[in-house]
C-alpha positions as CSV (number, residue, x, y, z in Angstrom):
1,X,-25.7,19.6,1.5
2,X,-27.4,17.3,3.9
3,X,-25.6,15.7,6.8
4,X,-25.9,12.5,5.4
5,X,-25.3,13.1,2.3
6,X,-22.0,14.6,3.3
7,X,-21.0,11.2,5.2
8,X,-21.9,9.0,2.3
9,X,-19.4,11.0,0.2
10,X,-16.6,10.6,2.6
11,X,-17.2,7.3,2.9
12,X,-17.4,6.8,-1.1
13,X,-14.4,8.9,-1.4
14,X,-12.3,7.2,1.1
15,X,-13.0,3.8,-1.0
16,X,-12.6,5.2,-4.7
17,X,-8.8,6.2,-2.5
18,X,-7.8,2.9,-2.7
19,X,-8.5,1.9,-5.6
20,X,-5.0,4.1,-6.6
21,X,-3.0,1.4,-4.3
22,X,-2.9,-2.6,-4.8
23,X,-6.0,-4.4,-5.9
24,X,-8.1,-5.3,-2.5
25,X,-8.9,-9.1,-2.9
26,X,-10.9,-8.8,0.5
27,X,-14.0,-6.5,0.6
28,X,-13.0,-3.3,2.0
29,X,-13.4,-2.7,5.6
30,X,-14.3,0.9,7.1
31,X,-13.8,1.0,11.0
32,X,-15.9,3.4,12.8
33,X,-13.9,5.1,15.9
34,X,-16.4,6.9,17.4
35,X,-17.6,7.8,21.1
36,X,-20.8,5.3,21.1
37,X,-21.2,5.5,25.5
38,X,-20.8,7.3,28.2
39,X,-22.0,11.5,28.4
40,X,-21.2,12.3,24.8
41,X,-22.5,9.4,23.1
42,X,-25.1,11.8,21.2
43,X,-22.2,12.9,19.1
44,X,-20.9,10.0,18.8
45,X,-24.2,8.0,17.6
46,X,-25.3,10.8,15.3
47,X,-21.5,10.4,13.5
48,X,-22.6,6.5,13.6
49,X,-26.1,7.0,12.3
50,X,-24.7,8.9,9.2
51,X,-21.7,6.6,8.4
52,X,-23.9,3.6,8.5
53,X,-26.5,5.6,6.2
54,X,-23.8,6.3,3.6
55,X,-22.5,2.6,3.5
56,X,-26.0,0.9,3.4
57,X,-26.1,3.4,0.4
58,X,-22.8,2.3,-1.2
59,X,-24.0,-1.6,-0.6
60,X,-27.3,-0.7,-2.4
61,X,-25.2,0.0,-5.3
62,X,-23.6,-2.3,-5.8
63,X,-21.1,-1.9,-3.3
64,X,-17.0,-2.1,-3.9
65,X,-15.5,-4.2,-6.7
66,X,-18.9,-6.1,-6.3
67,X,-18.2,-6.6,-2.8
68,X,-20.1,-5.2,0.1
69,X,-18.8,-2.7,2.2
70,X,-18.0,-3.7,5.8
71,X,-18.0,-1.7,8.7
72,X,-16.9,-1.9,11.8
73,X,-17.6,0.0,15.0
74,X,-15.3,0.5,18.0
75,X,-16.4,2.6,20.8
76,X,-13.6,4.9,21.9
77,X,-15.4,6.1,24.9
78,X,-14.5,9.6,24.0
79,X,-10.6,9.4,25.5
80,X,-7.5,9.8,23.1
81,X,-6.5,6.6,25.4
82,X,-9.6,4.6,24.4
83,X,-8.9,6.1,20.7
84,X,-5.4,4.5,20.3
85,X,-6.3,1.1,21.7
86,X,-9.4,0.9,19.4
87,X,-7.4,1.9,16.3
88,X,-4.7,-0.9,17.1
89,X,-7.6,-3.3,17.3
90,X,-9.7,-2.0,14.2
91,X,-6.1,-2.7,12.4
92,X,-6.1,-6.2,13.7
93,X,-9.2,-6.3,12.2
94,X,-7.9,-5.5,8.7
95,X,-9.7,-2.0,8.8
96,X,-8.7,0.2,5.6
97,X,-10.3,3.0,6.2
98,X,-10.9,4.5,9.8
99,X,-13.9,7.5,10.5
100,X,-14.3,9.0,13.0
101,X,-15.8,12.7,14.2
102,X,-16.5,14.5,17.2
103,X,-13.3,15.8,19.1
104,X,-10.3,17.8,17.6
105,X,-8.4,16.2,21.2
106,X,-9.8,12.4,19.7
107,X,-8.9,13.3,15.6
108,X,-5.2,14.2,16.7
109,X,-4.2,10.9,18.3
110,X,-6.1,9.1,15.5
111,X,-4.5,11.2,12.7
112,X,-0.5,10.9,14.5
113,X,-1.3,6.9,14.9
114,X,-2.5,6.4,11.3
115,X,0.7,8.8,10.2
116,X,2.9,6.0,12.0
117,X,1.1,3.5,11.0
118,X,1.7,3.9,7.5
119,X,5.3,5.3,7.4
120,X,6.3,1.7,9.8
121,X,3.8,-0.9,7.4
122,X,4.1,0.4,3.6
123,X,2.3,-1.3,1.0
124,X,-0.9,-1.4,4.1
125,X,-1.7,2.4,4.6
126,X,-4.9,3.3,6.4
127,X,-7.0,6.0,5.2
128,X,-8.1,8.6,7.9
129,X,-11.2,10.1,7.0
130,X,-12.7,13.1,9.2
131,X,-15.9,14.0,9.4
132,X,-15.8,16.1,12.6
133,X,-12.5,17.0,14.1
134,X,-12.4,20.8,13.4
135,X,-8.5,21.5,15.4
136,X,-6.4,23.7,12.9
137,X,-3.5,21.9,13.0
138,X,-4.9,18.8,11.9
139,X,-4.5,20.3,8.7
140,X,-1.9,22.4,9.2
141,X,0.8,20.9,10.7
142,X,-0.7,17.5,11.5
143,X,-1.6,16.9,8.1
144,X,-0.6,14.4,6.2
145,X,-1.0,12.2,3.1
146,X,-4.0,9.9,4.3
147,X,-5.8,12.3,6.5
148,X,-9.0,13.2,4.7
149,X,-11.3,15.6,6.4
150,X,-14.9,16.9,5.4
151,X,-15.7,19.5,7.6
152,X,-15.0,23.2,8.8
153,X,-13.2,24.6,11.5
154,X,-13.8,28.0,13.3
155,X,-12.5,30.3,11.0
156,X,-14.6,28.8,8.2
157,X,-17.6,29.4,10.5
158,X,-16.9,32.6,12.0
159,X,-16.1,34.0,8.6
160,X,-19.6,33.0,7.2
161,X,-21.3,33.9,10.3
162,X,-20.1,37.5,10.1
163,X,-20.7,37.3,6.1
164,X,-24.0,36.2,6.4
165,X,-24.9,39.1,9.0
166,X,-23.5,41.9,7.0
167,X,-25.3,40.6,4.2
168,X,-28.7,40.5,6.3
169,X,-27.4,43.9,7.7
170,X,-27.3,42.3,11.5
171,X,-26.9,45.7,13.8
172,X,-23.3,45.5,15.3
173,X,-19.9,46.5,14.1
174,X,-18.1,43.5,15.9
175,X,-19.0,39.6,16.6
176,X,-18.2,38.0,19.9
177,X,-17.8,34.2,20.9
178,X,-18.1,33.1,24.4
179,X,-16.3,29.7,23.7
180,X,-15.0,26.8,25.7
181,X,-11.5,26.5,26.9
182,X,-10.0,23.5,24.5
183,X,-8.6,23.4,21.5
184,X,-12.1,25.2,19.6
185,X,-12.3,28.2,21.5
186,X,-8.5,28.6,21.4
187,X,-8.8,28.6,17.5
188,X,-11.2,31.4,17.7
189,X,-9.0,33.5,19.2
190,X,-6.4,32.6,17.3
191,X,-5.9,36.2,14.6
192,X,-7.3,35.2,11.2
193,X,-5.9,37.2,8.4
194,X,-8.8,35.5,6.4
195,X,-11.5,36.9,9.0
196,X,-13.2,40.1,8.4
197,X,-12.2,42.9,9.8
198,X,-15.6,43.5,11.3
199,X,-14.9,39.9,13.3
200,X,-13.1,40.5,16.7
201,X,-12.9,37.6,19.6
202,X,-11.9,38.0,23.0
C-alpha cells in the first residue's frame, strides 16, 4: 500500500471513531503534531504532506457529516517538551483527533497526555492516531483505548527482512543491525520469540 494511501486511512478511520461517541455538531478537527522546523523537519513535512493528502481526499468526498474536515498543524519542533505544549494548545483548539509520526521519544509523551486527557475530561476524549512512532511499549504497555497506530516496529521489520532473504536465498546464516542508540535500536536487541531463528542482533 502506498504511503499516502496509508495516511488517508488513518485519517478516515480516526473520524468513522467518533462517530461511536456523541454526535459532533462542529466539523471535526484533526491536529497535526508534527516536527515542521529545525534538522528533522524532512520527517516531519513528509508526515504533513501525507496527512494533508488524505484529508483534501476525505473533503473531496464529501467530507464528515457533510462537513469539511479541518486540520490543524502545530509544529512540535521535534522535543517531547514542544510535543506537550502543542497538544495543550491543539486541545484549546477543540482538536478531536491528534496525528502525529516520526519519534517513538515524541509518540510516548503524546500517547501518556492524550491517556490523561481523557481519563480527567470524559464525554471529550481525543483520539491518538500514529502513523510513525514505532517504540514497543507504545503498544504494549503504553497502550491504551484511544491510541491508534498504523505502522510497524522493528520486530515486524526485521522479521520480514530475514523472510524475504531466505526466500530470495540471500547467502548468510545470520542478520546483523548496526542501529542507533534510542529507543529503535534498543528494540532490536530486544529477544523476539516471534523472530527467526536465523535473525541474531548484537
Amino acid at each position: 500500500m502506498k504511503r499516502k494511501q496509508l495516511f488517508r486511512l488513518a485519517a478516515l478511520a480516526a473520524a468513522t471513531c467518533l462517530a461511536g461517541g456523541t454526535a459532533l455538531a462542529d466539523p471535526v478537527k484533526i491536529g497535526l503534531l508534527e516536527t515542521l522546523s529545525g534538522p528533522q523537519a524532512s520527517s516531519g513535512l513528509m508526515f504533513r504532506a501525507g496527512v494533508r493528502y488524505g484529508i483534501d481526499r476525505i473533503n473531496a468526498e464529501g467530507g464528515w457529516n457533510g462537513e469539511p474536515v479541518q486540520l490543524l498543524e502545530y509544529d512540535n519542533r521535534g522535543g517531547p517538551t514542544g510535543a506537550a505544549d502543542k497538544l495543550k494548545a491543539a486541545i484549546a483548539d477543540g482538536v478531536h483527533v491528534v496525528v502525529r509520526g516520526a519519534s517513538s521519544a515524541v509518540g510516548g509523551q503524546i500517547t501518556e497526555d492524550v491517556r490523561k486527557h481523557n481519563l480527567r475530561n470524559p464525554g471529550k476524549e481525543l483520539i491518538y492516531v500514529n502513523v510513525g512512532a514505532e517504540a514497543l511499549e507504545l503498544t504494549g504497555e503504553k497502550c491504551h483505548f484511544h491510541h491508534f497506530r498504523y505502522a510497524g516496529n522493528a520486530q515486524v521489520r526485521a522479521k520480514a527482512l530475514v523472510l524475504a532473504m531466505k526466500k530470495a536465498n540471500a547467502p548468510g546464516s545470520r542478520v546483523y543491525a548496526i542501529n542507533q542508540n534510542y529507543s529503535w535500536g534498543g528494540t532490536w536487541s530486544r529477544p523476539s520469540s516471534t523472530a527467526p531463528a536465523s535473525a541474531a542482533t548484537r
